[in-house]
C-alpha positions as CSV (number, residue, x, y, z in Angstrom):
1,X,-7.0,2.7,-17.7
2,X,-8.5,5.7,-16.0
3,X,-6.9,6.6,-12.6
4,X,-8.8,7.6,-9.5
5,X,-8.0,11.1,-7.5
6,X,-6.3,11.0,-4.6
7,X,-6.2,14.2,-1.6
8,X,-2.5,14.3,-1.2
9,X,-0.8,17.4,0.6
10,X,1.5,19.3,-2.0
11,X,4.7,20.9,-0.9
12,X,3.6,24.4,-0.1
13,X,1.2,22.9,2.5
14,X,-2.4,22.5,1.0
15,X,-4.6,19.3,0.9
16,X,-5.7,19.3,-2.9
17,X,-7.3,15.9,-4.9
18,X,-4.8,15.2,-7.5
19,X,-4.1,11.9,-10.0
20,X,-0.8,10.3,-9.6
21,X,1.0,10.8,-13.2
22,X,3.3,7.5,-12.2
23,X,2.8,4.8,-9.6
24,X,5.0,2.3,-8.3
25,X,5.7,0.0,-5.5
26,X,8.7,0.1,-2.8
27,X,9.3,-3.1,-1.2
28,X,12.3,-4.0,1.2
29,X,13.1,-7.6,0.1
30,X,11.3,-10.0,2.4
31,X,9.1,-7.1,3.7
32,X,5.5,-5.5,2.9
33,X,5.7,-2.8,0.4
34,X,4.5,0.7,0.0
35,X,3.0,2.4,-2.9
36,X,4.3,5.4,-4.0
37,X,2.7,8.0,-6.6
38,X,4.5,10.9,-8.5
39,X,2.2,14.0,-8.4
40,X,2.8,17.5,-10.2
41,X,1.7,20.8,-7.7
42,X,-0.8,22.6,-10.0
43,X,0.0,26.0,-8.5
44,X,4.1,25.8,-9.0
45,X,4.4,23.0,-11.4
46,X,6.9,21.3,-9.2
47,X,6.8,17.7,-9.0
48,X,7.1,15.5,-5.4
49,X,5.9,11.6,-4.2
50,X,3.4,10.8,-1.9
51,X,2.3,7.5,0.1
52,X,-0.7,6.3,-1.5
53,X,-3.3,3.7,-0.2
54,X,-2.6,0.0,-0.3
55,X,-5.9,-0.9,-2.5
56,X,-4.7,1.8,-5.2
57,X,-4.3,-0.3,-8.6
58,X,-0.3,-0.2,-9.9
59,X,-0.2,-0.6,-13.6
């Protein structure tokens, strides 16, 4: 399954389109959730999260 680019803001401050290398969901027990995506910063190769959209496919 092919994963769709997302514009995510990396950690030394630039708004770049990247694909999530892992996705998973955060959910407070009893509570809505948030989705969560592990990125990699293509410049320094350092890894961080980011909030991704609702409608974004977890698998």
């Amino acid at each position: 399954m092919s994963r769709k680019p997302v514009k995510v803001k990396t950690p030394s401050g630039k708004e770049v389109e990247l694909v999530p290398e892992k996705v998973w969901e955060l959910a407070p027990r009893g509570r809505k959730g948030v989705k969560i995506g592990l990125f990699k910063d293509p410049e320094t190769g350092r890894y961080f999260r980011s909030k991704l959209p609702d409608d974004y496919p977890v698998s």
